[in-house]
C-alpha positions in Angstrom: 130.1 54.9 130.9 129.3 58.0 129.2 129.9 60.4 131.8 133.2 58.3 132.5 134.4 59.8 129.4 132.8 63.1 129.8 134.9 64.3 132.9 137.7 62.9 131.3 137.5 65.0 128.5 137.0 67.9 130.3 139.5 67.1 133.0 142.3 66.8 129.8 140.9 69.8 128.7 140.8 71.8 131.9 144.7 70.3 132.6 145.3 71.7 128.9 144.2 75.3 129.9 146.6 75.5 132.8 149.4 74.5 131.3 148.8 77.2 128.6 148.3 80.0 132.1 151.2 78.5 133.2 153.5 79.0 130.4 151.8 82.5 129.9 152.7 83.5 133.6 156.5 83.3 132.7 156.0 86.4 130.1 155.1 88.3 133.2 157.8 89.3 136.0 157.4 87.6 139.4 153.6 86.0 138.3 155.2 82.4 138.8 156.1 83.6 142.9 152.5 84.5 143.4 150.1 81.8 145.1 148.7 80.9 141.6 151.9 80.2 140.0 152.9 78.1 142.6 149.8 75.9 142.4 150.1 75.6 139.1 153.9 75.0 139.3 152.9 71.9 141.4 150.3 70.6 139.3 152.2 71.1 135.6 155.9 70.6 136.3 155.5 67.1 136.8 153.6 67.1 133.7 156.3 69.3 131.4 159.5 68.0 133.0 159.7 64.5 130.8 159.4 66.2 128.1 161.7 69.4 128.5 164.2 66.3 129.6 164.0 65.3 125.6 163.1 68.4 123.8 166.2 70.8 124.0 164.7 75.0 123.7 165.8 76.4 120.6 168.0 79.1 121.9 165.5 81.2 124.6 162.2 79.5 123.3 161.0 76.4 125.4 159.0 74.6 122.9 158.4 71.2 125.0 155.1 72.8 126.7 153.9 72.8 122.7 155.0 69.4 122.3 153.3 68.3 125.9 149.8 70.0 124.9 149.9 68.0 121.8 150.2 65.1 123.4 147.8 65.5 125.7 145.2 66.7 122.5 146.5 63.5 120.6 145.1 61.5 124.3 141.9 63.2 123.9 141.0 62.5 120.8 142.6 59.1 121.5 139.5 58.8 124.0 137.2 60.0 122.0 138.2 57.3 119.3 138.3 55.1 122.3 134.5 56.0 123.1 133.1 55.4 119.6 134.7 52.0 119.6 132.7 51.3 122.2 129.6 52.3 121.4 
């Protein structure tokens, strides 16, 4: 059960570190075309697009991928209080 946890942590984690490459990558002309940028297009998108759908940018600043990575550090530490329940 522990490990359960473990790789979940790290997988929210690891997702949280390329969604922050990601967003980087858009400061940087043509970095989102390259082979990188389109795998991580494919695997954050679907992640980001609910919440730019609610969160309107505030003039030319996106701030939904902030939003997103708080939710998804508010879910980790929401399985981390999950784990202590349970042991």
């Amino acid at each position: 059960m522990d490990i359960l946890f473990i790789v979940l942590s790290r997988l929210i984690q690891f997702y949280s570190y390329a969604i922050i490459v990601y967003i980087l990558m858009s400061w940087f002309p043509n970095a989102r075309g390259t082979a990188i940028g389109q795998f991580l297009a494919k695997i954050c998108e679907p992640y980001l697009e609910p919440f730019r759908r609610f969160i309107p940018p505030l003039g030319m600043i996106d701030i939904s991928p902030i939003v997103a990575l708080l939710a998804l550090n508010f879910a980790n530490h929401g399985l981390f209080f999950l784990y202590n329940m349970l042991v």
